[in-house]
N, C-alpha and C positions, 0 to 999 in steps of 0.2 A: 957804397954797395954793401959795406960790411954791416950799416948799422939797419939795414933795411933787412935785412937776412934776420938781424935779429929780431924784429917787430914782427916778421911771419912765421919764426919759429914762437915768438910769444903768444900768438893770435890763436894760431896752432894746438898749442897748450891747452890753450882754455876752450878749446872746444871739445879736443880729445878728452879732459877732465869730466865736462858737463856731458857729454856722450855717455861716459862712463858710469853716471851716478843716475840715471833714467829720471832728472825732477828737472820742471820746468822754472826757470827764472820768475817768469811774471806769466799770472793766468791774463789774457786779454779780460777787458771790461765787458758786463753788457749792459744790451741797448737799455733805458727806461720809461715803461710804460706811463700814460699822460693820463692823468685823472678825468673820471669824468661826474657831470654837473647837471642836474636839471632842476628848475623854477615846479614849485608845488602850489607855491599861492605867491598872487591871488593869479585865480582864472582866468584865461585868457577872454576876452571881452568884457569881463568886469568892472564894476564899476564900484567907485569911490568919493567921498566930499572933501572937499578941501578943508585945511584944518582936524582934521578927522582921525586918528590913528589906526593904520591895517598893518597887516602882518603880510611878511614876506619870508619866503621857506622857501628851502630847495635842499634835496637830497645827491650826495655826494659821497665816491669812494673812489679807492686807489688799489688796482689787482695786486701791484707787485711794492706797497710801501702803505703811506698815510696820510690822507688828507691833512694838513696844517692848518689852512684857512678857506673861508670862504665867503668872498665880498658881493656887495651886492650892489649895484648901480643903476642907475634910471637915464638910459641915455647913456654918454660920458662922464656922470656925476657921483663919485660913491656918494652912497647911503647907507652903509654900518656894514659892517662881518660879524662872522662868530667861529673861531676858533674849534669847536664842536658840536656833536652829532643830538640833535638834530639842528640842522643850520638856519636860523633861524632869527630876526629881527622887528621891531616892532617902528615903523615908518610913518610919518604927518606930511603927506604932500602938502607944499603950500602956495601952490600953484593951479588952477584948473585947468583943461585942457588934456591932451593927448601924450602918454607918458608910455616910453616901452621898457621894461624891466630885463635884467639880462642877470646872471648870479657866474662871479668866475671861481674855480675850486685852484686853489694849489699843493701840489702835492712835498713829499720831505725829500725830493728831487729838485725843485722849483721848479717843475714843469705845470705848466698852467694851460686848462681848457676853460673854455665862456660857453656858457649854454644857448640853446634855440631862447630871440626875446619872448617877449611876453609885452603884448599892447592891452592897455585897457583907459578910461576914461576917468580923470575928474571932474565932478562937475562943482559948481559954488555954493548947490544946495540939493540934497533930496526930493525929487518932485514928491508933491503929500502922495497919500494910497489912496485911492479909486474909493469915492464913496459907496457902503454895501445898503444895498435898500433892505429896509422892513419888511418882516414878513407878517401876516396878517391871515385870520380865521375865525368864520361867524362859528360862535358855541349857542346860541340858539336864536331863534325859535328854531326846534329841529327839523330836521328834512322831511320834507313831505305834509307836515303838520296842518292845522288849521284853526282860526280862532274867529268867534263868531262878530261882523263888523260893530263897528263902535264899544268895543274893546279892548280896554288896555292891554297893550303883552309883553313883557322883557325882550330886547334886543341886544346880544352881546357879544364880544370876540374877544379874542388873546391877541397882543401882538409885542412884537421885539424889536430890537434893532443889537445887530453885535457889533456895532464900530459907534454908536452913539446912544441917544436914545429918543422915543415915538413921542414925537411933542400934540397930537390929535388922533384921534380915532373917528373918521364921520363913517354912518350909515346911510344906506340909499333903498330906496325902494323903486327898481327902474333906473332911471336917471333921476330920481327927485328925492333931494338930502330929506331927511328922516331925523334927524339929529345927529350928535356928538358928543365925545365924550375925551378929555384931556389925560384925565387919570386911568388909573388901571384899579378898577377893575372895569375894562371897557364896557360900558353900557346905558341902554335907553330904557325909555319908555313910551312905546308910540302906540296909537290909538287910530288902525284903518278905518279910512271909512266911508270905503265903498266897495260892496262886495266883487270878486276875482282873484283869478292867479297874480301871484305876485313872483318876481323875483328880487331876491334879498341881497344886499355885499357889503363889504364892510370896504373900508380905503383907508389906511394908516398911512403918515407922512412925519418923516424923522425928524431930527432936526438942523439937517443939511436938504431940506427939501426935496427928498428922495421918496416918492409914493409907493405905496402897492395896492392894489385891488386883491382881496376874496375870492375863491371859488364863490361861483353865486347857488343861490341854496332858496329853491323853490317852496312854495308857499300858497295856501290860500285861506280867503276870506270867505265865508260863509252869511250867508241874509242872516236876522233875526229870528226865529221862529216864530208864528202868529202867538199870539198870550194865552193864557188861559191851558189848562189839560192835567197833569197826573206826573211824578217824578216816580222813574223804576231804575231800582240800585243793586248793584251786587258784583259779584264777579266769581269763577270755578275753581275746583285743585286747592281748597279752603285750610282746615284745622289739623294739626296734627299736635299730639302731646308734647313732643322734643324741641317742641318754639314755638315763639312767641309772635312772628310774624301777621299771624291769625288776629292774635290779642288787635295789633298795629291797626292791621284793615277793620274790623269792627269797630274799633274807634272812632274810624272816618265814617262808616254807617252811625254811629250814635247822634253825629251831627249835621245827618242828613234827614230830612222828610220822605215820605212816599211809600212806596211796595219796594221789599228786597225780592232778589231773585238768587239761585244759586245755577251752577253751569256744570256739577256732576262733582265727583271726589270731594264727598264733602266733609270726610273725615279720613285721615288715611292709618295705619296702612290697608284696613279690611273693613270699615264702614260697620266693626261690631255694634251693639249695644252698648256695651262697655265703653268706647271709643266717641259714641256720640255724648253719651253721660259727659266722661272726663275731658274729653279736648275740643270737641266740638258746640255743647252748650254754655260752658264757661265765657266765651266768646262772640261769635255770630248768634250762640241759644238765645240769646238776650233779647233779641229782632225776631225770634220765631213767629211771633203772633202776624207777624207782616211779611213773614216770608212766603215766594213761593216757590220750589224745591224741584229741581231737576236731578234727575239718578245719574252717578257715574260708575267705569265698570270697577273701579274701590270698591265703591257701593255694593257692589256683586260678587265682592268676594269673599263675603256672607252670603252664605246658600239662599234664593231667592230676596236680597236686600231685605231681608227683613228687617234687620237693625235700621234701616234706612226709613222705610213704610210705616213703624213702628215708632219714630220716633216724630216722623212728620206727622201722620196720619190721616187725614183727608185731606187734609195741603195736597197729598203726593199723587193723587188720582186715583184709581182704582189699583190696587192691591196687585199687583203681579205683570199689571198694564204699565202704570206711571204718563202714561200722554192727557192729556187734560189741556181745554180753553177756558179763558175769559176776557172782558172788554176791562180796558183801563185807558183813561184820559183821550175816549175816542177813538183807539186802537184796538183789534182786535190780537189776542197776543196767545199762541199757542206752545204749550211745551210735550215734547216729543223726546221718546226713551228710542238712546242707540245702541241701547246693551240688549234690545229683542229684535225679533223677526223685523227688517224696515224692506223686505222684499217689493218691487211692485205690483205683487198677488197678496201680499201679506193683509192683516187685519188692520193693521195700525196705515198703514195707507188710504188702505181705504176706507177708515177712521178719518183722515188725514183731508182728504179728498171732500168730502161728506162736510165736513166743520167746517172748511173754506167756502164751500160752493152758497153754504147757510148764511155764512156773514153777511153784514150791511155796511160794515167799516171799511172806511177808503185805505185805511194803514193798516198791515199787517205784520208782526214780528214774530218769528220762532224761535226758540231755545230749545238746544239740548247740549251733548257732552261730547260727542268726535267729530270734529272739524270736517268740512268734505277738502276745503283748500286749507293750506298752513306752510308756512316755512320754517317751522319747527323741526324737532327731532322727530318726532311719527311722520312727518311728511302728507301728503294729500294720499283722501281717504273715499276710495269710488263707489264704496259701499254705501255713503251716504248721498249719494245721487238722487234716489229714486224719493227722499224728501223734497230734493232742489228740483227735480222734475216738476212735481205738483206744486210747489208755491211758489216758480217759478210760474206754470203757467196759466195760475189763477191769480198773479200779481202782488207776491207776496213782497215786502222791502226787506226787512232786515232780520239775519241770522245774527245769533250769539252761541257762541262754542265757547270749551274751554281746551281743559286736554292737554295741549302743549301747555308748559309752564311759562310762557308769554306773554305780551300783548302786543295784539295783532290787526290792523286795519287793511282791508281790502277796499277797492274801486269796486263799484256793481260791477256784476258781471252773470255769465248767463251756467247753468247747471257741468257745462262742460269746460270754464274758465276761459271764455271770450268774452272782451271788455264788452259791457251794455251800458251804456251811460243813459239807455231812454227805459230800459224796461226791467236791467237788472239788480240782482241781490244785493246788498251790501253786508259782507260780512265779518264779524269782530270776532278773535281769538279772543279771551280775556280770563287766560290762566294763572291768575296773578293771586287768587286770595287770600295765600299766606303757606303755601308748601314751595319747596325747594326750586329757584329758579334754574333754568336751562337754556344755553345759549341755542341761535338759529342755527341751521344748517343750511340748505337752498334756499334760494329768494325763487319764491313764486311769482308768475306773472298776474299781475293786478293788485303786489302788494304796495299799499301806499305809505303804510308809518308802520314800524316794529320798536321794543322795547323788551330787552330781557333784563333791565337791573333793579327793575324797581318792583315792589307790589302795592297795589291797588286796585281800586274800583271802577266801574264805570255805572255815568252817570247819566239818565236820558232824562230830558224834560219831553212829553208826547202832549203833543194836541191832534187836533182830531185829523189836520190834516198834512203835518208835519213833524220834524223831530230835530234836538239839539243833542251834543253827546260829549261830555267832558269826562278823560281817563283820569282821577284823582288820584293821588299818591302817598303814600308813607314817606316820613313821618309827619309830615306838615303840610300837608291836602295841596302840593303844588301839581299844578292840572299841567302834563306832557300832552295833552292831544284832548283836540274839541273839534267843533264843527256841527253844521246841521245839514241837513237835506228837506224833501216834501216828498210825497208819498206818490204812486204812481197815479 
């Protein structure tokens, strides 16, 4: 009894002591928080080739300590750790088939979490990549164009391929090959030869035998003209002193035959005396003797053209009028000034009216200087109607303007721009002579071929009862646009 007395007075002791002093013996532990782990690559459904080295990542942290490790395993199998951030390995399955990745983090607890897996595929080889077809584009003859049968014309395209390269280029006319061409710069030379519409494509094929067809790009063939008649050349919006363009285009008149013609601005910027002296005779003057001269309103802006009158002088028709006829290669060919009165009570109409009714020639053509159709910058011009009225309906063929800085081909069509394919005008922008080009604005209805980049001439062979019409070009007389018709 005694000694138990003493064990409770000792027990006693030490509690009364630690009461006394307010400290705790031992703070309890706490609990520790379990790291956590997630897979970053590769992607879940990803794929992989066997033998192959990818990379496996996963990001890992510990709230209340330090990530230590972080292993990585495919299935039950490790495949490598890494000790730190970023966690990170570089793997060669050498297996194909079906593989699920899992990544476990451990923390400086040794408490360890295992991430959501991660399934993706090996296979034994990369299926090859999808062959990319070629792409392919006729670069001429240009849309809408026309060349007269049984002759030659350039036929060509661009084509590519970005995964290989174009082992052929064929051309078709229709369905019926036209030739081929292997190399680049793709092209032919084919000779129709029989007048109609044509439609044009080109068909490039790689060398995985992957084809493509063209936009197809419409075309026609025009008859021969009959033989025999009169070559009349020229074109509007001519000479200016500050270039050389001018020089260009006369050049192509040097080595041509026949009657020039001019289509108005034939000096710019004001049609002086002075301006035809220095920039205008230099050039085109050279052809004066065979020119025959249309006013433009340049031309007029010298008080009554005189610079103009003055320097043509009876070339230009009467003095203050400028409309004037004569016959050429069977044609009877009228030029008409749009810088005066064109009213349908006016003089010059009925001028107009009076010359046509006298002729005896089955073909008739007019010139003068603002377009009544265009798809130029001045746009269509109503004021000049009451021309298109009258030889309109005494059967006139074919107008030439200039004006706009273009060249320009219309479909016949009748005074108010509906297509006439049995009775109507045919008419030619051809502001090309050597002033400053202008792109198009609207596309008018009935236009058939435009060109703003180039300057040049055009060129008519007339016989008495029809007509050929090649647009010649700087700097090396390559003809963008031909064709013929027959007269009404």
């Amino acid at each position: 009894m005694r000694s138990l007395s003493v064990i409770a007075v000792a027990v006693a002791a030490v509690v009364i002591g630690s009461c006394s002093t307010g400290e705790k013996l031992v703070d309890p532990p706490t609990s520790n928080q379990y790291p956590t782990v997630a897979l970053t690559a590769p992607a879940p459904g990803a794929g992989a080739v066997v033998n192959t080295p990818i990379t496996v990542s996963a990001t890992a942290s510990d709230v209340d300590g330090t990530v230590t490790l972080v292993e990585f395993f495919d299935g039950a199998a490790s495949i490598g750790n890494d000790a730190t951030s970023p966690y990170s390995i570089t793997w060669t399955p050498l297996t194909s088939g079906a593989h699920t990745l899992t990544a476990r983090a451990t923390d400086d607890a040794d408490a360890v979490t295992t991430s959501n897996a991660v399934s993706f595929a090996v296979t034994s080889a990369l299926p090859p990549p999808e062959n990319q077809a070629p792409t392919v584009a006729l670069t001429a003859p240009a849309a809408g164009s026309s060349a007269l049968v049984n002759t030659p014309i350039t036929v060509s395209a661009t084509a590519s391929d970005a995964d290989g390269s174009v082992s052929v280029v064929e051309f078709f006319d229709g369905t019926t090959a036209i030739g081929s061409d292997a190399t680049t710069p793709y092209t032919i030379t084919w000779t129709p030869t029989t007048p109609g519409a044509r439609s044009l494509t080109a068909r490039a094929t790689d060398d995985d035998n992957a084809a493509t067809t063209s936009t197809s790009r419409a075309f026609t063939v025009t008859p021969q003209p009959p033989t025999g008649g009169a070559t009349f050349v020229g074109a509007g919006d001519i000479a200016r002193c500050d270039g050389t363009n001018d020089e260009a285009t006369a050049a192509l008149l040097d080595g041509i035959t026949g009657t020039v013609f001019t289509l108005g601005d034939n000096v710019y910027d004001d049609g002086t005396a002075t301006e035809f002296a220095n920039c205008y005779h230099p050039s085109w003057g050279r052809h004066k003797s065979r020119t025959r001269p249309v006013a433009g309103n340049h031309d007029y802006n010298t008080s009554g053209a005189t610079g103009y009158y003055d320097y043509f002088g009876v070339a230009a028709g009467p003095r203050g009028k400028g409309y004037y006829s004569f016959d050429l290669g069977g044609w009877h060919v009228i030029i008409l000034n749009s810088n005066i009165s064109r009213t349908a009570s006016s003089e010059q109409i009925a001028w107009l009216r009076a010359d046509l009714t006298a002729s005896t020639a089955q073909c008739t053509m007019a010139l003068w200087h603002h377009p009544r159709f265009t798809s130029g910058a001045h746009g269509n011009d109503a004021t000049q109607q009451p021309f298109w009225d009258v030889l309109y309906e005494l059967n006139a063929d074919v107008v030439l303007v200039g004006h706009d800085h273009d060249y320009e081909r219309f479909a016949p069509q009748t005074p108010t721009g509906a297509a006439d394919p049995t009775r109507g005008i045919r008419q030619f922008v051809v502001g090309t002579g050597g002033t400053t080009l202008k792109p198009f604005s609207t596309i008018r209805a009935n236009s058939e071929f435009r060109n703003s980049t180039a300057w040049g001439v055009i060129k008519f062979d007339l016989v008495p009862t029809g007509y050929s019409w090649s647009f010649i070009t700087t700097p090396n007389g390559a003809v963008l646009d031909s064709g013929s018709g027959t007269c009404h």
